[in-house]
N, C-alpha and C positions, 0 to 999 in steps of 0.2 A: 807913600803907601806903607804896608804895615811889616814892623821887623820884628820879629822874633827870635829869645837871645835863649837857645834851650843848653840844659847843665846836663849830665850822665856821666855815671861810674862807667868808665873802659868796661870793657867786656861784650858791645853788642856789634853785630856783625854788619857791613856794610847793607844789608837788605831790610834790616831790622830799621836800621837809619833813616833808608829810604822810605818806607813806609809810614814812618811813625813824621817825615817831613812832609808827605804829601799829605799825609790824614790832619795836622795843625793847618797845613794850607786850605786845604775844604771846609775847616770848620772857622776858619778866620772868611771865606767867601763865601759861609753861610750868614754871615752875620754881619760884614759889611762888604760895600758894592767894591770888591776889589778884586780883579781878574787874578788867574794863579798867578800869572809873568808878573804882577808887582809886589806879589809876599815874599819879603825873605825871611826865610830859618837859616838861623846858624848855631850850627849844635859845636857844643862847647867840651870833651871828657875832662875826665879826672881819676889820675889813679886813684885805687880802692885805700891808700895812704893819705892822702889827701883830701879824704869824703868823711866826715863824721854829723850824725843825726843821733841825738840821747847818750852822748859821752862814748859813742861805740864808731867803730868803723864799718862800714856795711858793706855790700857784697852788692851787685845790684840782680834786680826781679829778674827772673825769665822771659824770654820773648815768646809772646803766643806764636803759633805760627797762622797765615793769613786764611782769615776766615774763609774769602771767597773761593781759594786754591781748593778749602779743605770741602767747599760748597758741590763742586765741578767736579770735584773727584769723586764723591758721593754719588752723585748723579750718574755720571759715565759708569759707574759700578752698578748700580741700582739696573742701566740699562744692561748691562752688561750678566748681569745676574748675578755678579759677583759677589754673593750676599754675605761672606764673610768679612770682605773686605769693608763694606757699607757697612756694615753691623759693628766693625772697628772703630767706625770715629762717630758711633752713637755715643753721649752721657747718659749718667742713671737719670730716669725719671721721664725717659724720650716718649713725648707722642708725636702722632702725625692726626690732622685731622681735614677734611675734607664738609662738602658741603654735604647736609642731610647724615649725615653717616656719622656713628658712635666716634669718640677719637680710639685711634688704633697705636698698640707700643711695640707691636713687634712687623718686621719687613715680612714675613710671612702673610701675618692680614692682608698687609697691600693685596699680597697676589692672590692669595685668594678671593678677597672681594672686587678685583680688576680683571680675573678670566673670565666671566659671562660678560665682562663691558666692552674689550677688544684683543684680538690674538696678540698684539704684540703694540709696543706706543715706543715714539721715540721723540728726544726734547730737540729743537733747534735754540738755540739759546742767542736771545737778541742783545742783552744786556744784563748785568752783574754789578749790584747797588748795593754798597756797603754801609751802613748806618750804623754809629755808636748806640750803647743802650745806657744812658748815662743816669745814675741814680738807681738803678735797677739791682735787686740784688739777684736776679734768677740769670741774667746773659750779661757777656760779655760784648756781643757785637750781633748785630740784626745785618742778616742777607736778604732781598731781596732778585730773583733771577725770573725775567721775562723772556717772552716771546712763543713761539706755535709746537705745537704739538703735530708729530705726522705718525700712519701706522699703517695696521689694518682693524676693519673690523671683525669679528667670530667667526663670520659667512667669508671672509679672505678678500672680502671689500676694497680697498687701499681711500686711505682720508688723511686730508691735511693741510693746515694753515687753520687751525685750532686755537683758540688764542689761550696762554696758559700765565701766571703768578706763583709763582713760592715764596715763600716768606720763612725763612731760618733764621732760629734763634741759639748762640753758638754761647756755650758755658764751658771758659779754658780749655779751647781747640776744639769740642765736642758741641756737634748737634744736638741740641735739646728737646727743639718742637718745629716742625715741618707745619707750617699751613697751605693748603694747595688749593687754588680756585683757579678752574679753567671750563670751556664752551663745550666739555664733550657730549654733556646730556642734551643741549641744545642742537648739538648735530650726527647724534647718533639716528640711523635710520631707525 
């Protein structure tokens, strides 16, 4: 099965390692029929003494930190109203867009255009799908987070098992664009 033999300049942290093994093992068992348990990575450093690219010794890149963490964090803050915080790991240029509805750039819109839809929404989160955006120059990495929506509605209703989509697009740690398809107009009273 298939071995991969990867090089890096010292300096990245064992999480950064981990991540960056599991993400070649996904993209090697996208592409052939080879379950994770038979990829192996082995990463290989090299002091920054030791590294030369264009006559220079080089320093190595920074590690993003993971998209999906920065996905979930967003979210729980967003529920949480904690709009400062959310509003922190926006990038310039953030929309958010929604079905039928203008695309919106500021967390404000949300709520505003979500108080006449229901008193309160909250995510249960089934799954967290991390997808490269490869060749792209506007993202670094594509989020997608599934699963139900539960709340109330205006009248203090209570509803839920909602079925909901996000789809994030992350430019160097930052959300860029939010697309959000879920059932609420189909089962709002």
């Amino acid at each position: 099965m298939p071995i991969v033999q990867m090089h890096l300049i010292q300096g990245y942290d064992g999480d950064t390692k981990r991540r960056l093994g599991e993400a070649v093992t996904d993209a090697i068992g996208a592409v052939i029929a080879a379950p994770p348990e038979a990829v192996t990575v082995m990463i290989s450093e090299h002091a920054g003494e030791d590294y030369m690219r264009g006559r220079m010794h080089r320093s190595p890149a920074p590690a993003l930190p993971d998209p999906c963490a920065i996905v979930r964090a967003y979210l729980a803050e967003m529920e949480a109203r904690a709009l400062d915080a959310a509003r922190a790991r926006l990038g310039e240029g953030f929309t958010m867009r929604f079905p039928s509805v203008a695309p919106m750039t500021m967390l404000e819109e949300l709520i505003d255009w979500s108080r006449p839809r229901y008193r309160f929404v909250k995510k249960t989160i089934e799954a967290v799908d991390l997808a490269p955006a490869p060749g792209t120059a506007s993202a670094n990495a594509i989020v997608y987070v599934t699963g139900t929506l539960h709340g109330e509605w205006p009248d203090g209703t209570p509803f839920e098992g909602i079925r909901f989509i996000d789809r994030f697009e992350l430019t160097d740690g930052l959300i860029t664009r939010q697309d959000v398809w879920n059932d609420i107009a189909e089962e709002r009273p």
